[in-house]
C-alpha positions in Angstrom: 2.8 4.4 8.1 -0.1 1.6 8.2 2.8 -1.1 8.7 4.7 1.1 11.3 1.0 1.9 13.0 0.1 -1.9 13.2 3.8 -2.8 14.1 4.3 -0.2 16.8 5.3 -2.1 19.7 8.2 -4.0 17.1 9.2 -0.4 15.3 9.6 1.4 18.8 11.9 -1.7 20.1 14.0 -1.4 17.2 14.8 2.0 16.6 18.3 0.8 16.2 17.3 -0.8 12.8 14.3 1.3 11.8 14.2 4.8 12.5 10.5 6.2 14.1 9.3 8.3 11.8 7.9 11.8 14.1 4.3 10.7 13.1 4.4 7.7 15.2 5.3 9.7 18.1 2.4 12.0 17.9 0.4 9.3 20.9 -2.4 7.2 20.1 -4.8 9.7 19.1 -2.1 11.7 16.3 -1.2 8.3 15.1 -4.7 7.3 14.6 -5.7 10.7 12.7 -2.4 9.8 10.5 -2.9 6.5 9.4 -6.8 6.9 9.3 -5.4 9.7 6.8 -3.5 7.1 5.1 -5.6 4.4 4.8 -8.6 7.1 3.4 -5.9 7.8 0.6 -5.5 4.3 -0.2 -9.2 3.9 -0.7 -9.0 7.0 -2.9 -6.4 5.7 -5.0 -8.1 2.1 -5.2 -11.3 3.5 -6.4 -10.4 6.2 -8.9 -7.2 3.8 -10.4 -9.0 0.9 -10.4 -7.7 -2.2 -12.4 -11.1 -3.7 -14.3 -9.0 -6.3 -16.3 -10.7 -9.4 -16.0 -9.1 -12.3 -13.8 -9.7 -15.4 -15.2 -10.1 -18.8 -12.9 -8.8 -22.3 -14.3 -10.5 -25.0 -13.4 -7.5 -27.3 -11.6 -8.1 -30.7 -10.0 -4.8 -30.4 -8.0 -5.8 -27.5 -6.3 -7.3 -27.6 -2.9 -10.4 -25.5 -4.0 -10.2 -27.1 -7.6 -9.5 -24.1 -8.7 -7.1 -21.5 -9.4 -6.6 -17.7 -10.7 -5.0 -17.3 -14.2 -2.4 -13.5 -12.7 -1.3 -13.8 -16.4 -3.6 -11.3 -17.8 -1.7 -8.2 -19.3 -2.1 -5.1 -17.4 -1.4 -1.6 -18.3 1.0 -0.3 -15.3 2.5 2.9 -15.0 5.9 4.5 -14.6 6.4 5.1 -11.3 10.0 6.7 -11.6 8.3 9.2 -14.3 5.7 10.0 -11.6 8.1 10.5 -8.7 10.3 12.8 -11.1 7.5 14.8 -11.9 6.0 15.5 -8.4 10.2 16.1 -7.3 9.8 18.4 -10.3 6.6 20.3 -9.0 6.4 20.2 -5.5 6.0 23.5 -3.7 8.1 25.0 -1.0 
């Protein structure tokens, strides 16, 4: 929904492609609520899930800063597919 808000104008030309989801038709003030809604949830999610494994930085002469970020660092992930099944699983209604 954040891409969709930012990308209105291209979504709405291209509903051949991409189909507008009824959110984005709400007018500026529904859509606003909705992806202020979504981007609140997003902040949620960073805060309470967030990833405090260190990021290391290499010292690299090649690099335009000098310097570059080691992403090698083993992180714990999680299963998506077992989370979607579960909430398919328990969702109401």
């Amino acid at each position: 929904m954040i891409r969709q808000y930012t990308w209105h104008d291209w979504y709405l030309r291209h509903t051949d492609v991409v189909e507008t989801p009824e959110d984005m038709k709400l007018g500026d003030v529904g859509r606003r609520m909705h992806v202020d809604h979504c981007i609140e949830a997003l902040r949620v999610s960073l805060m309470c899930q967030a990833d405090t494994t260190p990021l290391f930085i290499i010292k690299d002469p090649e690099s335009s800063l000098g310097e570059r970020a080691d992403f090698s660092s083993h992180h714990k992930c999680r299963n998506f597919e077992k989370i979607r099944r579960w909430n398919e699983e328990n969702q109401s209604g």
